[in-house]
C-alpha positions as CSV (number, residue, x, y, z in Angstrom):
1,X,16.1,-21.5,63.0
2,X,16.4,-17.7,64.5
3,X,15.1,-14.6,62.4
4,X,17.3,-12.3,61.2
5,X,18.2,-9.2,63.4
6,X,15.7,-7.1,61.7
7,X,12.3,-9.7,61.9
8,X,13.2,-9.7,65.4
9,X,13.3,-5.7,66.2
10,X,10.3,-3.3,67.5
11,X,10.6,-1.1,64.7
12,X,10.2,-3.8,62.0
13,X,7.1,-4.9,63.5
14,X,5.5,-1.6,63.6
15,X,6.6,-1.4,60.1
16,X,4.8,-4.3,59.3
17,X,1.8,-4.1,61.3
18,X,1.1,-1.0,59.4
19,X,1.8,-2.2,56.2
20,X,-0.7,-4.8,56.8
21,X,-3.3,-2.1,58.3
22,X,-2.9,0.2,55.4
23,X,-3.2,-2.7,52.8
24,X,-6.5,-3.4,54.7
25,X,-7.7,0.0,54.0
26,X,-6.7,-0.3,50.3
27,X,-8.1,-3.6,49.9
28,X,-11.8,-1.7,51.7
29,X,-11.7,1.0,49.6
30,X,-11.1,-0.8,46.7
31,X,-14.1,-2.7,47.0
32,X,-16.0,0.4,48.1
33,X,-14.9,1.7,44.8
34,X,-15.7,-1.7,42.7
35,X,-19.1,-2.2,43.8
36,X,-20.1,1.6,43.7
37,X,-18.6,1.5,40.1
38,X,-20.7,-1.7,39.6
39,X,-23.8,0.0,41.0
40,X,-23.2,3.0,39.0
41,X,-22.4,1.0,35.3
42,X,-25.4,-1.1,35.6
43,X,-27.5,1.4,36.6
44,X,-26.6,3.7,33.2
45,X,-27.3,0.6,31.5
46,X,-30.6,0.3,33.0
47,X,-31.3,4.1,31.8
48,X,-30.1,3.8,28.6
49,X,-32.8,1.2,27.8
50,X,-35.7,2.9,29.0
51,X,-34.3,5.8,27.5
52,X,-34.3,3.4,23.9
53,X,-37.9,2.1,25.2
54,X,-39.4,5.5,25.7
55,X,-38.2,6.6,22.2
56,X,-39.8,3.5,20.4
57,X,-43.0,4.1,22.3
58,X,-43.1,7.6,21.2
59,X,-42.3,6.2,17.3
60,X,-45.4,3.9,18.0
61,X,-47.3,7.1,19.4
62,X,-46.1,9.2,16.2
63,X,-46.8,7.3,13.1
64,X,-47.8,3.5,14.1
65,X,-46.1,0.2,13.3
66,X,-44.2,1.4,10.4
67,X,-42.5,4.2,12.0
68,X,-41.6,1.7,14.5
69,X,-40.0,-0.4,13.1
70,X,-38.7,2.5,11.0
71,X,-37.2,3.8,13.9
72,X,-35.5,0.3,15.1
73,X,-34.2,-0.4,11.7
74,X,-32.5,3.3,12.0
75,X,-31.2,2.4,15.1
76,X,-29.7,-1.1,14.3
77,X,-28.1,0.6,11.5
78,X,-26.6,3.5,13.3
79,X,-25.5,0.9,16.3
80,X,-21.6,2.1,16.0
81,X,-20.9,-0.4,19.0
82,X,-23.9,0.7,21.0
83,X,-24.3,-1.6,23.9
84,X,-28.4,-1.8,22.8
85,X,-30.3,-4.8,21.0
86,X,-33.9,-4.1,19.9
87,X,-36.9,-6.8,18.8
88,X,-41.0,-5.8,17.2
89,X,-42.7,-8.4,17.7
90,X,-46.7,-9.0,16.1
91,X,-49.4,-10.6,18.2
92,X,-48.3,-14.0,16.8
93,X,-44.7,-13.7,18.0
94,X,-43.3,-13.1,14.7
95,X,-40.3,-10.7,14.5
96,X,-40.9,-7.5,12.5
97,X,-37.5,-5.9,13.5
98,X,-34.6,-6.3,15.3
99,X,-31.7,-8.3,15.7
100,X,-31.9,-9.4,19.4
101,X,-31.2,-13.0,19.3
102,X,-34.1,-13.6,22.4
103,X,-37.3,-13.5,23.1
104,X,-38.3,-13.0,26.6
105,X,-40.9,-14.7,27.5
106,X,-42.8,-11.9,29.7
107,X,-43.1,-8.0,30.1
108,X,-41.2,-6.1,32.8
109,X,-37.4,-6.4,33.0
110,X,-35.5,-9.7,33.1
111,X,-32.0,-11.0,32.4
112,X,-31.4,-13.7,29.7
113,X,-28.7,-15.2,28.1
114,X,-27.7,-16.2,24.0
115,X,-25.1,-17.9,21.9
116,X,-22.9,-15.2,20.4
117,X,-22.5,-15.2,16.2
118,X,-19.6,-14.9,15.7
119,X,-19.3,-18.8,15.9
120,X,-16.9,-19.5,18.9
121,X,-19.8,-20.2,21.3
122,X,-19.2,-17.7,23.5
123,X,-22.3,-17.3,26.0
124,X,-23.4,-13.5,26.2
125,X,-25.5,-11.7,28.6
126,X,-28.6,-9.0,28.0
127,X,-30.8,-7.1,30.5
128,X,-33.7,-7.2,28.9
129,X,-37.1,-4.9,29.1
130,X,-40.2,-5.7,27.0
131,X,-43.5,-3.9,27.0
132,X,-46.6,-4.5,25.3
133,X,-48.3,-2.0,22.4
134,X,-52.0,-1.9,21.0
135,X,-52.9,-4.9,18.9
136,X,-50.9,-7.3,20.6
137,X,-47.6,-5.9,19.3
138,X,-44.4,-6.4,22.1
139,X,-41.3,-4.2,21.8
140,X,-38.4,-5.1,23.8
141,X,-34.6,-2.9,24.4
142,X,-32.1,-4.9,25.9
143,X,-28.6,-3.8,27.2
144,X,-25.7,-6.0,26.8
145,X,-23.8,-6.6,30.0
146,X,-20.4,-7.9,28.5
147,X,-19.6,-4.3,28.0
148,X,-20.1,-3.8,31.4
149,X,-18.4,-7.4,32.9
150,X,-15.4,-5.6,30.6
151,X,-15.3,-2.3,32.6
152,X,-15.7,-4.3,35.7
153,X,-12.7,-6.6,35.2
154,X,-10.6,-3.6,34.1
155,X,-11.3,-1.6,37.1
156,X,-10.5,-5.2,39.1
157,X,-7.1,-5.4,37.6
158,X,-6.2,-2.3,38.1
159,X,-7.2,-1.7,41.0
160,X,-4.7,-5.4,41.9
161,X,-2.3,-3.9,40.2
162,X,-2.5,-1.0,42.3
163,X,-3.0,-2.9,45.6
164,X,0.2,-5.0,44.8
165,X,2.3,-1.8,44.3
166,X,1.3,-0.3,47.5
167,X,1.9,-3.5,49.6
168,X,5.2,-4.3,47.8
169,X,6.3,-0.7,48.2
170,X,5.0,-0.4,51.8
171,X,7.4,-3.8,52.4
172,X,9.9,-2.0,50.6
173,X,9.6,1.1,52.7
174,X,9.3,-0.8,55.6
175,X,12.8,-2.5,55.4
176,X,14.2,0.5,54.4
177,X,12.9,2.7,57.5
178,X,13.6,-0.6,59.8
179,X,17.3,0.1,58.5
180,X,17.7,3.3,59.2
181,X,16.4,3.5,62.5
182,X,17.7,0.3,63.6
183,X,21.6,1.8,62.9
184,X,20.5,4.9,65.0
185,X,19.4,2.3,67.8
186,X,22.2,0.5,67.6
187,X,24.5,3.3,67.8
188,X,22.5,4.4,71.0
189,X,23.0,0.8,72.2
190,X,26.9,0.9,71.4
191,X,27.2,4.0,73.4
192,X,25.4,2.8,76.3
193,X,27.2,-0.2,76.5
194,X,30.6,1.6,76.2
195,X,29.2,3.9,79.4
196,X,28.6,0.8,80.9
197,X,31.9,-0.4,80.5
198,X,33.1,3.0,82.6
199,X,33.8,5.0,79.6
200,X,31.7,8.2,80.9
201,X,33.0,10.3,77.6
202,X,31.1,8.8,75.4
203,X,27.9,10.7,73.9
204,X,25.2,9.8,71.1
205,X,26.1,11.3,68.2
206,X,23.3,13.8,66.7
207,X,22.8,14.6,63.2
208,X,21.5,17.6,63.7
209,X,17.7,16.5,61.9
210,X,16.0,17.5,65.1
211,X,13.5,14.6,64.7
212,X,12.5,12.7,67.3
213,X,15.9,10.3,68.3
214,X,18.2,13.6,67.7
215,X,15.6,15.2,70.7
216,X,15.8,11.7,72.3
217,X,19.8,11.7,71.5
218,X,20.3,15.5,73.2
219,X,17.8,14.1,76.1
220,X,20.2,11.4,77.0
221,X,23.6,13.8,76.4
222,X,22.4,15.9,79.3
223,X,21.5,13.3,81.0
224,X,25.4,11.8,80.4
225,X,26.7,15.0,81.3
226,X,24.8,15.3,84.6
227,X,25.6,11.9,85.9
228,X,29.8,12.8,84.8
229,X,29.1,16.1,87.0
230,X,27.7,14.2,89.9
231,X,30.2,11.4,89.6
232,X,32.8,14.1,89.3
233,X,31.2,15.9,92.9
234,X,31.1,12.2,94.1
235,X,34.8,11.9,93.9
236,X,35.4,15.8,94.6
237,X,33.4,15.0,97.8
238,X,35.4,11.6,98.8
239,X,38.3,13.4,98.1
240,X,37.2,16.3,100.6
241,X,36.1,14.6,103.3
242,X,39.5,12.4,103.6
243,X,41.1,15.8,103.3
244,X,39.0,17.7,106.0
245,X,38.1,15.1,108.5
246,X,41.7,14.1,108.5
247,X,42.8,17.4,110.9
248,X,39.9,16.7,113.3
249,X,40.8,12.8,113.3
250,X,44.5,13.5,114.3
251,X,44.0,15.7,116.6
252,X,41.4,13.6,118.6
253,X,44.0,10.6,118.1
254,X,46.8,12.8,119.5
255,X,44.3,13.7,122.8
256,X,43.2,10.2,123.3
257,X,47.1,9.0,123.2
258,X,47.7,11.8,125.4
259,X,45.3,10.9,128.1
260,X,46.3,7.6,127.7
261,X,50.3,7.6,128.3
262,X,51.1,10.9,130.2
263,X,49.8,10.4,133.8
264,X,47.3,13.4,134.8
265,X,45.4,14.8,137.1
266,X,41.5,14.6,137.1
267,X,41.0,18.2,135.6
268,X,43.4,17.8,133.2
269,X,42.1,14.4,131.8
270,X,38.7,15.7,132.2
271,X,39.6,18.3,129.6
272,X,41.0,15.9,127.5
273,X,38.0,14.3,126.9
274,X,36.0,17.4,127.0
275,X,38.4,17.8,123.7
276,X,37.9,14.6,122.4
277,X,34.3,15.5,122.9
278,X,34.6,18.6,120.9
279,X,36.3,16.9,118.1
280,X,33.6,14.2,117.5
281,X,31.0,16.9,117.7
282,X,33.2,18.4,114.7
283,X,32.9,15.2,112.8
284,X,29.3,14.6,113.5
285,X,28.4,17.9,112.4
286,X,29.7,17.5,109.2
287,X,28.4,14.1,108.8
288,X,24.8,15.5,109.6
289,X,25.7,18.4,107.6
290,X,26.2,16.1,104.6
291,X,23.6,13.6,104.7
292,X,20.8,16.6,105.2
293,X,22.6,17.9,101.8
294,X,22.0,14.7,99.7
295,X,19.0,14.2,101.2
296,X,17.4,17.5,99.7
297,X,19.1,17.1,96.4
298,X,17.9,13.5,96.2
299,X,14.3,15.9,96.4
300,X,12.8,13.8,99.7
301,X,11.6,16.9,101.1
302,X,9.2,17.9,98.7
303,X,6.5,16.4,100.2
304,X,6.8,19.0,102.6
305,X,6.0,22.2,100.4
306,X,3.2,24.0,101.0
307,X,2.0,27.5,101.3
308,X,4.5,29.8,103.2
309,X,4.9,32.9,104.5
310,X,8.5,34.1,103.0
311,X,8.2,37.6,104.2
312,X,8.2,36.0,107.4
313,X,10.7,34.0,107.4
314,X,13.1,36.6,106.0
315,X,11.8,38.8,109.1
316,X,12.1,36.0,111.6
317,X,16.0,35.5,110.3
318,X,16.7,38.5,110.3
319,X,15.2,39.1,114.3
320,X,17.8,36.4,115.3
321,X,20.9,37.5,113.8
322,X,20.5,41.0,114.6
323,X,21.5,40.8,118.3
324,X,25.0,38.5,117.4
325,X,25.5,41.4,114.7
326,X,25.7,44.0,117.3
327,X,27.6,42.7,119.6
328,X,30.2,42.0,116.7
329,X,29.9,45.4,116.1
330,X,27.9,45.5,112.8
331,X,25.4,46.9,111.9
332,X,22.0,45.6,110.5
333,X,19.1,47.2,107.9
334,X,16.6,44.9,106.5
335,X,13.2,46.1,103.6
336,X,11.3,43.5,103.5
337,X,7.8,43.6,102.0
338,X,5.1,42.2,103.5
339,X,2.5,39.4,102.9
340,X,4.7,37.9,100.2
341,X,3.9,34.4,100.1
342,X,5.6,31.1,98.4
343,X,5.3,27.4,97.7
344,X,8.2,25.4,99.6
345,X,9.4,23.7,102.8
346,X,9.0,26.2,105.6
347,X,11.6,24.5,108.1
348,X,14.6,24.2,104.8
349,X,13.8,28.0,103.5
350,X,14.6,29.2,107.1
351,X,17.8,27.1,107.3
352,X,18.9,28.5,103.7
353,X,18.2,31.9,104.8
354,X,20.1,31.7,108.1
355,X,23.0,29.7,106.3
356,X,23.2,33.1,104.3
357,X,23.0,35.2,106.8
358,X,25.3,33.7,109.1
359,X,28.0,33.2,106.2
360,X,27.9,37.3,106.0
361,X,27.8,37.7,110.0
362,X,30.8,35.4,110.8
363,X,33.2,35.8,107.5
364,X,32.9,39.8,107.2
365,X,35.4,42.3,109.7
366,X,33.7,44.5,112.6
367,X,31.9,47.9,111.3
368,X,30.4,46.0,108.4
369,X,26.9,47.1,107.5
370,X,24.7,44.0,106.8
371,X,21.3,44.5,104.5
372,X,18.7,42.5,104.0
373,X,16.0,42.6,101.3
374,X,12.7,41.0,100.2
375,X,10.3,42.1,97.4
376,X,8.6,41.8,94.3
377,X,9.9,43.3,90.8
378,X,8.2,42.9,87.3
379,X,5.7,39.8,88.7
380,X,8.8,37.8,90.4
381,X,10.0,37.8,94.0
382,X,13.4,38.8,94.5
383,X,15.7,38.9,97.7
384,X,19.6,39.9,98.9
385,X,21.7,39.5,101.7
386,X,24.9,41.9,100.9
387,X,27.6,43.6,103.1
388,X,30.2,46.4,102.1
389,X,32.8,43.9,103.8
390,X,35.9,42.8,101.8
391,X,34.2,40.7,99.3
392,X,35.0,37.4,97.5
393,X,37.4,37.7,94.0
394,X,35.1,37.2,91.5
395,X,37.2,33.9,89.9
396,X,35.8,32.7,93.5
397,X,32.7,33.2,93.8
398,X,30.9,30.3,91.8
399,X,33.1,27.8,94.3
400,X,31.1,29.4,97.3
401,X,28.8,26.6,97.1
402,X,31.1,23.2,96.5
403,X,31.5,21.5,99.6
404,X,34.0,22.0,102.1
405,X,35.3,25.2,99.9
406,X,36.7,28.3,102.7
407,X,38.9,31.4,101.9
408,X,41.8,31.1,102.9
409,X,41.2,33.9,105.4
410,X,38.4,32.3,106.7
411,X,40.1,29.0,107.8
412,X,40.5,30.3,111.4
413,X,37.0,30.9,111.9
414,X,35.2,27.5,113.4
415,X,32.9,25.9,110.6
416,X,32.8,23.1,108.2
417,X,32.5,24.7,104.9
418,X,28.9,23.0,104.5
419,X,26.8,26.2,105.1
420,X,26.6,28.0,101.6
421,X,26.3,24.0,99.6
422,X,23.3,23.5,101.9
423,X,22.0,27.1,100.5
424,X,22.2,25.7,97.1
425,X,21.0,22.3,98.2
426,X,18.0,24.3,99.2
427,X,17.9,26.7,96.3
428,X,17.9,24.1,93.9
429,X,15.3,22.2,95.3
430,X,12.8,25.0,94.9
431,X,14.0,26.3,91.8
432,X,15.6,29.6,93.5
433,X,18.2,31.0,91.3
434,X,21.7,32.2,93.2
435,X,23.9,35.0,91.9
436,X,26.5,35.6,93.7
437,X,27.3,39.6,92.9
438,X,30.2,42.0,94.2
439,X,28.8,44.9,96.1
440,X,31.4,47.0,95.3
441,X,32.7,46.8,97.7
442,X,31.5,43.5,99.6
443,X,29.7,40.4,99.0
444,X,25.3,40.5,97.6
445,X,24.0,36.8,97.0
446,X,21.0,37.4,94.9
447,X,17.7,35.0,95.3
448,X,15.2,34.9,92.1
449,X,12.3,32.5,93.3
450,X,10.0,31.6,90.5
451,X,7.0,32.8,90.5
């Protein structure tokens, strides 16, 4: 026959694995407690009658056999439940006082046993200590040890009494906590399975407790949320290469069909397929473009950080941009401080800050004044690359990074729209924070690189 649902879960397990751990523990310090509480009773009863023996020797000491058996007489009389029995014997082992049923049979401590007189035949239990006075005379002080057997059986039950609670409120605790956490599971479980089933909406609700499945709830929100964003770029991006590889695709169809049913001379099929050429170089650029984009967000390139120069490589950018600047007729100012170094791929910095620069060489009019910057403020290293061209409206700047995104003004110039989503490919892989700002006027992408 199966177990229920809740035998067969984690939780209820662990739930009962420590229940029978901390019922362990009980059970060992129970018995810790019982014999020390033994130890401890019989040893009080142990001093009690040498404490009864020493007084009876000092009566002995004081005024002889009479105020011995004076004394025990007194004592017997005053007894008032007193756990002690006491016996005077002479030299001829006749009793001279005391009620102590037994007569041990040596000096020195020993334990006997006697028929109780209250006529059920109950067998009782004394500790018994006996020493020997002038003349032959034996005194002996014992200490009942019923009293103590009753102490030790009460402590025993209670102490079952209080095991049994804490095992049958640990099992109680148990089910209750294998409940409750089992309905949170399942509810995670429901929601995965509807995610499964291609509803990407769905989220695990959080009650707000901030215990450790509400943090484990949020954990697996944002990781919801950034799977819908990437499927939602997936599509975006399916949708945008169909869109922008479709121009280049016609027109190389058109030249091809061209070449093929107009009859033409050798320089002008020649240039034809120099077209066609051109057109395929389009397609494989953005191809190459993309797949060097996923592979750096997929984080494959990591393994190539190490320590870099970034003053350097904002310098080195900067030296081979400056000459196509001119002769666009703009102009160039870079402050960049040196000796400023960095943990990251050297060959994917250099690509994210030529992207950048390029982006603001190609897209801006003639007379624009380029500036570069490097340096560090308050502990962090900070860089820019702004223009005082004609800017981007601010409701457009965040798209500067999806793929294939161009102004419309800058359709006419040659380019892919990959450049900038290859900046934050690279940004993103070493934790460089983009702003894009207005310059007022112009265009200033702001790089925060952790420290």
């Amino acid at each position: 026959m199966r177990k229920p649902k809740i035998l067969r879960t984690t939780i209820f397990r662990l739930a009962a694995i420590y229940v029978v751990l901390f019922a362990i523990s009980v059970g060992a310090l129970g018995l810790i407690a019982y014999r020390t509480a033994s130890f401890v009773l019989n040893y009080r009863l142990d001093a009690n009658v040498e404490e009864g023996m020493t007084a009876l020797k000092k009566a002995y000491q004081g005024g002889g056999l009479p105020r011995l058996i004076a004394t025990v007489n007194m004592r017997e009389k005053h007894r008032r439940g007193s756990a002690l029995f006491y016996l005077v014997l002479d030299a001829n082992g006749k009793r001279l006082a005391g009620h102590l049923s037994v007569t041990p049979s040596r000096s020195g401590w020993s334990k006997m046993t006697y028929v109780e007189d209250e006529g059920d035949g109950d067998i009782g239990e004394v500790r018994v200590l006996q020493e020997p006075l002038d003349g032959g005379t034996r005194v002996a002080v014992a200490g009942d040890l019923e009293q103590i057997s009753d102490y030790k059986e009460a402590i025993f039950i209670g102490f079952l009494s209080a095991f049994g609670a804490v095992v049958a409120l640990g099992v109680v605790g148990g089910l209750g906590l294998s409940l409750a956490l089992l309905k949170r599971v399942e509810t995670i479980r429901q929601t995965a399975e509807a995610i499964i089933a291609g509803d990407l909406s769905q989220r695990v609700p959080v009650r707000g407790v901030d215990d450790d499945l509400d943090r484990l709830s949020q954990t697996l929100n944002s990781m919801l949320d950034r799977i819908s964003e990437l499927m939602d770029s997936l599509r975006q991006v399916s949708a945008d290469i169909a869109h922008d590889l479709k121009t280049p695709l016609t027109r190389l169809r058109r030249g091809l069909e061209a070449a093929q049913k107009q009859v033409q001379s050798t320089v002008e099929y020649n240039a034809n397929i120099e077209a066609a050429i051109v057109h395929v170089d389009e397609i494989l650029a953005t191809f190459s473009a993309l797949l060097r984009i996923a592979q750096i967000e997929a984080g494959t390139r990591r393994i190539g950080f190490r320590d870099v120069d970034l003053s350097a490589i904002f310098v080195t950018v900067a030296q081979a941009f400056a000459p196509a600047a001119e002769d666009a007729g703009k102009t160039f100012k870079c402050d960049i401080s040196p000796n400023i170094r960095f943990w990251g791929d050297f060959e994917l910095l250099t690509q994210m800050m030529a992207n950048v620069v390029e982006n603001a060489v190609r897209h801006t009019p003639k007379g624009v004044h380029i500036s570069i910057w490097l340096r560090r403020e308050n502990g962090q290293i900070v860089g820019a690359v702004s223009d005082n061209g004609l800017g981007v409206p601010s409701e457009e700047r965040e798209r500067l990074f999806q793929r294939f995104y161009r102004l419309e003004r800058s359709r006419s110039i040659p380019g892919n729209g990959l450049g900038l989503s290859l900046v934050k490919a690279v940004a993103d892989l070493h934790s460089v924070r983009l702003d894009v700002r207005g310059a007022q006027p112009g265009l200033e992408i702001y790089m925060r690189f952790p420290a």
